[in-house]
N, C-alpha and C positions, 0 to 999 in steps of 0.2 A: 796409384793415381791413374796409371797409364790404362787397366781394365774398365776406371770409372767411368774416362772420359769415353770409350767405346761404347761402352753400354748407355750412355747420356744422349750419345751419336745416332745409336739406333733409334732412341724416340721420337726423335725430331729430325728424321730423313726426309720426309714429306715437305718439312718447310724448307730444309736445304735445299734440295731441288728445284722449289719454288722461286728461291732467294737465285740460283743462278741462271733461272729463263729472263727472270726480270734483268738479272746483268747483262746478259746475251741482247736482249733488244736496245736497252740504252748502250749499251757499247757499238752497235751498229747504230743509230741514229747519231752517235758522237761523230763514227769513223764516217758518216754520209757527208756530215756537215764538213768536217774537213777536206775530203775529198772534192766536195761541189762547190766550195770558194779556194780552191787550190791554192791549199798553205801549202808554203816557201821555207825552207832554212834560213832566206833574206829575210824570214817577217821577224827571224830573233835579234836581228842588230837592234842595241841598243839607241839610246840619245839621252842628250843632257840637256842642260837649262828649260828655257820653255819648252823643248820640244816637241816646237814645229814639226811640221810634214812627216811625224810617226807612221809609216805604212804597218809598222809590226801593231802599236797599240788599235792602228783604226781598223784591221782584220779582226784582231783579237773579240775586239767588239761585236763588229759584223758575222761572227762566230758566236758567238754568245748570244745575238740575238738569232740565228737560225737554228742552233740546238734549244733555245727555249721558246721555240715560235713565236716572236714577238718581233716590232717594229727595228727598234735601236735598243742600247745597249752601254753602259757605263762600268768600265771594268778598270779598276786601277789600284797603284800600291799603294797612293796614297790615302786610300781608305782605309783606315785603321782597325778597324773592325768590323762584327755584325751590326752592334750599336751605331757605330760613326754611318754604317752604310742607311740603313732604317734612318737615321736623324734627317742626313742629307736628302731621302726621299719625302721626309714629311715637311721639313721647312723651303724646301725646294718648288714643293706646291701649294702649298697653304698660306694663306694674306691675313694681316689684321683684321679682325672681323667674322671670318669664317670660322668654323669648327672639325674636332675631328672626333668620328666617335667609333670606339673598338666595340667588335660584337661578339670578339671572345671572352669578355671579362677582363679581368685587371693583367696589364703587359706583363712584359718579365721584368724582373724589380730596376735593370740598369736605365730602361726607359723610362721610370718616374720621375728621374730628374730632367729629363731632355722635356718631357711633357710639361712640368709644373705640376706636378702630382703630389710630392712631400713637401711638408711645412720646410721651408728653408729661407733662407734672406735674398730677396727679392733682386734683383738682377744681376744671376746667377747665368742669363742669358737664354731660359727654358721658351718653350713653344708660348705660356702664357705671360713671361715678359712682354712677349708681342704681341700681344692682345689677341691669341687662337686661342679660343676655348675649346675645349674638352671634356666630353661625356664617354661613356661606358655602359653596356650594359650587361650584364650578371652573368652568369648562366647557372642553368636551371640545375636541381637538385642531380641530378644524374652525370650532370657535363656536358649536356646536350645545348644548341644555341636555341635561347629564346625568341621566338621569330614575330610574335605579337610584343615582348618588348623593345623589340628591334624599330618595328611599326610605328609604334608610340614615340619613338629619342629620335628618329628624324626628323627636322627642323628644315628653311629655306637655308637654313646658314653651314648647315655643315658640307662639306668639301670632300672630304677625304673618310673613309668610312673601309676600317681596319682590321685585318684577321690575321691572328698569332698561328701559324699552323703547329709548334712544337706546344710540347704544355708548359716548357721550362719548369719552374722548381716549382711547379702543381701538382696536386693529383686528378686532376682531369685527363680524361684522353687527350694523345693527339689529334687533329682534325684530317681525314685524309682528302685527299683531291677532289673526293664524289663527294666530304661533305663541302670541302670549297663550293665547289659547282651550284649544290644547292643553294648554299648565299647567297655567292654570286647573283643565279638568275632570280632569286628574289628579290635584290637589293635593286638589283638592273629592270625588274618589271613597277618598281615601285619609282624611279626615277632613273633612266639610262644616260644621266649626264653624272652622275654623282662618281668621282674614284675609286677606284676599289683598290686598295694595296696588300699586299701578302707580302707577312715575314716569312721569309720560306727559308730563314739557316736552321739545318738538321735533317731536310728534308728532301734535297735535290737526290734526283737519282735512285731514290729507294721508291716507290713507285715509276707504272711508263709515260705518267702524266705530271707536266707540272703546273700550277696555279695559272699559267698564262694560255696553257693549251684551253681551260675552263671561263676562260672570259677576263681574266681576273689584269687588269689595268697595268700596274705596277707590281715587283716584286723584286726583294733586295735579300742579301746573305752574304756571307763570309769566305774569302778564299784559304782562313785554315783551318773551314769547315768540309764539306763534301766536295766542293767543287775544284778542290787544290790537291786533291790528292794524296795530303801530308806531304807536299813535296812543296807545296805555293808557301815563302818565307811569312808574307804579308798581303795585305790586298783584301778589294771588299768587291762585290757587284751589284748591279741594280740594271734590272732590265724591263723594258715594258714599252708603252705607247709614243714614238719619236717627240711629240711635244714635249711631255713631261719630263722624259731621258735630259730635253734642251735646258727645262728648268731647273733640275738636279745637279746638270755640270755646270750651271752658271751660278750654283750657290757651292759646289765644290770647290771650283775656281774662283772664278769673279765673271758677272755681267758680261756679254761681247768676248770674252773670251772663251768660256766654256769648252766644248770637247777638243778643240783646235790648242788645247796647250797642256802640259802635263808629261813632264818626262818617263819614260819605261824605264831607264836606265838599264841594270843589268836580271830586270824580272822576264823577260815577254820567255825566253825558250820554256821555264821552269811552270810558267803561266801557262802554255800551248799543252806542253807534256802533264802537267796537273788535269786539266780539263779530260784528255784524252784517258788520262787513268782512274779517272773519278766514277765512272760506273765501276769497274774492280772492285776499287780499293774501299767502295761503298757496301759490294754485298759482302766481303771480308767484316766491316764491322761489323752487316746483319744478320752475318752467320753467328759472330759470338756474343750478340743481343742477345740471339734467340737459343742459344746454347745456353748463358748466363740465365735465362728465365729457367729454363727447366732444371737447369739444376741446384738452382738457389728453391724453386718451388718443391722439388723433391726433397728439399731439407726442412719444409714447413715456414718457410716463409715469403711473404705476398711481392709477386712480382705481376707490375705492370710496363707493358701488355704480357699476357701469359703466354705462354710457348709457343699456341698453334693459333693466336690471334694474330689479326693483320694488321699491317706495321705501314707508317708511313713519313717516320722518322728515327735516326739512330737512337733515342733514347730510352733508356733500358731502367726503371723504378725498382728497387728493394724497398721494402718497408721493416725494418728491424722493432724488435720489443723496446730493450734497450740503447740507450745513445753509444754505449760504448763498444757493442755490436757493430756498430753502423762506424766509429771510428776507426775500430780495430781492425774492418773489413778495407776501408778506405786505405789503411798505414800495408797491410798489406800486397792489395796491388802496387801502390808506390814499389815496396821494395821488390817485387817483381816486373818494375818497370827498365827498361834499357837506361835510362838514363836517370840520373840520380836518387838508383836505389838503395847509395846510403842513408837517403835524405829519411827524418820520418816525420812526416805534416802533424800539427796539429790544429786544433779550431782556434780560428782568430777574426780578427776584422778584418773585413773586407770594403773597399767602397761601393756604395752603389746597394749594400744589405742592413736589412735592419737588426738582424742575427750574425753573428758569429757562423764561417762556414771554414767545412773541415774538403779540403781539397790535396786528392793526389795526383798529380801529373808529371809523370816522367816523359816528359816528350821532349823532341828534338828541334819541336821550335814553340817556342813559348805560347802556350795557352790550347794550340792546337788542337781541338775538340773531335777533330778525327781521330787523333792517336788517342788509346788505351786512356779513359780519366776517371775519377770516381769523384762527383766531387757533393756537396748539398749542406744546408744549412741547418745548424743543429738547432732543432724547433719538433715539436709532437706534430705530427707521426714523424719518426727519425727515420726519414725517405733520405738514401742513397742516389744518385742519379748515376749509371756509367753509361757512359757511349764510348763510340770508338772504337779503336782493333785493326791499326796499318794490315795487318795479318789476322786470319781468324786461327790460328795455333797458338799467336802468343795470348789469346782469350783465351783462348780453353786454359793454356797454362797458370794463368795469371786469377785466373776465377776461379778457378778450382783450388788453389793452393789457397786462397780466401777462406774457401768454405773449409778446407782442412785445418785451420788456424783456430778457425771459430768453434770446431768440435772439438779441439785441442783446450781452450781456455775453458766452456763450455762443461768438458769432464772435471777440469780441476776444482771447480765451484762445490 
């Protein structure tokens, strides 16, 4: 195994390289940002109840909005997720009345419900409980954005007007920054009042650009996604233009109170050290994306993006023949995961999906989609999704003992 992985190493030295200039510059523009708002050891004390006069959480912020160029900045634990952070952005600015409409095609499945997208019993408390409509438009055979139907679905009423950068459990590319940019300045020459929002969890950090450096209004993600390092317990972010940052913590919180309340308690050091380690601990998983592409591809099977393709998120696609390929694949890194690799997953329900999804994650904080996962919904084509890799060693290990498993079952047929 140990010769394989060398010989895997040498193919793809070009992009490792690659993968660590890109880390070198975001990890200098992290350590600038810190440096030029002179974090404090004092900014880790905690607080409790409403806390008030938080200097740790209101750096934390003002850090967040100067490593992602933007105005202000919403950074907290009680953002439960990517989802919870995305909701709070979109009901934060949108009114009865107006609309929103995505130009990447259909969200990732957990959004349907927050939108009013699946049939379900009516006040559920979705975006069209409250009278925000909702359009979408396709994308083109290729996965490319339709930019004449874009033209067409704007209306006087829509508000907020949405771009998914990961492709989640699709097979479309992901969208990189230069294609944001493009949007953007379309969407901006056709009306420069209209929002622009970016789901940007999966993608912080793995380019030297992010969606706000490009115009882009608003953008929200997860802190145990990229930006936590695997080390942030909990927590979501949303950063972007001050007015709207006002509007998002006054539906996080409530009205009048907004960013002025909201305890850190014992998050802010692990929050500070997250961010700082997050260019790392990002090209660590891009090395064993792009590791896991080439050698899942040297085995004869379709991995997107392929090895020496540009990347602009941790997400790493297998395409398997069979379903049981694509399980057996999944049960395997589980059991080469640090933490509960007795366990072995099977497909089951999930909320939020309309399929049955076979998910392995051994990780050290629950759901952590930075740490090592494999996870996807057993549906044609039996697409795999892994991201992740705190380390790119325990990738290599951890994939590779995959693909040994699969030539193992493979022969016995």
């Amino acid at each position: 195994m140990f010769n394989q992985m060398i010989e895997i190493e040498h193919k793809i030295e070009n992009e490792l390289s690659d993968v660590s200039k890109t880390v070198t510059y975001n990890q200098q523009k992290v350590l600038n940002a810190f440096r030029k708002l002179n974090v404090g050891d004092h900014h880790f004390n905690p607080t409790t109840g409403y806390g008030y006069d938080d200097m740790g959480r209101e750096k934390l912020e003002e850090l967040y909005a100067q490593v992602f160029n933007s105005e202000d900045a919403l950074v907290r634990p009680q953002i439960v997720s990517g989802t919870h952070a995305i909701t709070t952005a979109l009901f934060g600015n949108l009114r009865p009345g107006e609309e929103l409409l995505y130009i990447t095609g259909r969200p990732y499945d957990t959004l349907e419900s927050v939108i009013g997208i699946k049939e379900r019993v009516d006040g559920d408390g979705s975006l069209r409980d409250f009278g925000i409509g909702y359009q979408e438009v396709a994308l083109k055979v290729n996965g490319g954005v339709d930019f004449n139907g874009i033209e067409e679905a704007l209306n006087p009423n829509i508000k907020i007007v949405a771009i998914q950068r990961s492709k989640g459990y699709d097979n479309r590319p992901s969208f990189s920054i230069e294609d944001i940019k493009e949007m953007v300045d379309f969407i901006k020459a056709i009306n420069n009042d209209l929002i622009i929002f970016v789901d940007n969890c999966y993608g912080e950090f793995v380019e030297r650009k992010e969606p706000t450096d490009v115009g882009a209004d608003l953008i929200a993600g997860s802190l145990i996604k990229n930006p936590g390092a695997g080390i942030v317990k909990t927590g979501g972010y949303i950063v972007g233009k001050k007015d709207l940052i006002h509007k998002c913590a006054n539906f996080l919180v409530a009205p009048g109170l907004g960013k002025e309340t909201g305890a850190s308690l014992n998050s802010l050091q692990e929050m500070y050290q997250g961010l700082f380690l997050a260019p790392h601990v990002v090209g660590e998983a891009l090395k064993g994306a792009i590791y896991t592409s080439q050698l899942l591809n040297d085995f004869g099977y379709t991995t997107t993006p392929g090895p020496s393709e540009s990347r602009t998120d941790l997400i790493q696609s297998i395409t398997f023949i069979h379903k049981e390929e694509m399980v057996r694949f999944a049960q395997t890194v589980q059991e080469q995961s640090p933490i509960n690799s007795h366990v072995k997953p099977y497909p089951s329900y999930m909320p939020g999906y309309d399929h049955d999804v076979i998910m392995a994650a051994g990780t050290f904080i629950q759901g952590a989609s930075l740490e090592l996962t494999a996870d996807g919904p057993i549906r044609e084509p039996y697409t795999l999704y892994v991201q992740g890799g705190l380390t790119y060693e325990h990738v290599k290990i951890a994939i590779t003992e995959g693909v040994l498993q699969l030539q193992k079952e493979i022969q016995k047929r």
